[in-house]
N, C-alpha and C positions, 0 to 999 in steps of 0.2 A: 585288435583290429583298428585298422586307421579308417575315421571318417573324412570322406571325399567332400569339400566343397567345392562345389562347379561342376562341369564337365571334363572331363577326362581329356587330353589330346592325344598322350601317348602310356601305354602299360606295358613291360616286360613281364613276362612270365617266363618261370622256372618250374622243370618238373623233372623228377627222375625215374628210369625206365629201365627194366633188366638188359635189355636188348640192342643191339643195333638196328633190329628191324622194328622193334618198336618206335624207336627214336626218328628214323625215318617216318614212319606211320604219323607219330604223333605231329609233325608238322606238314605231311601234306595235310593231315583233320583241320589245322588251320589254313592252308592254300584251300581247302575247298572252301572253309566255311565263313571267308571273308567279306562276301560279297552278301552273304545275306544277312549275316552279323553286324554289318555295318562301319569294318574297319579295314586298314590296309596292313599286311605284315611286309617291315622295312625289313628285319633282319630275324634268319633264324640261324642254330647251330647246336650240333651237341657234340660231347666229348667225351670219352671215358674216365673213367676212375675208377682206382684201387685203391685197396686195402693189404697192408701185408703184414705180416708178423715173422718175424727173423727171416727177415730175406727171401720169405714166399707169398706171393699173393695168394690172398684167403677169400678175397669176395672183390667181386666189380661189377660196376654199372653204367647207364650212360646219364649226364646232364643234359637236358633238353632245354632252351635257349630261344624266346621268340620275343620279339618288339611289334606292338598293334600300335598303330597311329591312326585316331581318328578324324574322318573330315567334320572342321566344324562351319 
């Protein structure tokens, strides 16, 4: 764990999610909850990924992708 001196301006978060609809989900939860959280989201995005093994994909998932910028 890294300790933070100061206040924060800006965080990316990364999370992973079975779903496409999850992934979506999971950043409107950040469009809603921006405003009472206290930050702004500049950028979100997510993308899929696999796994394969001899030439067949065995497991996929999505990367969920947000940037919070705070006003200081």
């Amino acid at each position: 764990m890294v300790t933070v001196i100061g206040e924060p301006i800006k965080l990316t978060y990364s999370s992973r999610v079975s779903n496409e609809e999850q992934a979506i989900a999971a950043i409107e939860q950040y469009k809603d909850n921006q405003l009472k959280e206290g930050f702004t989201l500049t950028k979100s995005s997510y993308v899929l990924k696999t796994k394969k093994s001899k030439g067949e994909i065995i497991d996929s998932w999505y990367i969920v992708n947000v940037e919070c910028s705070f006003d200081i």
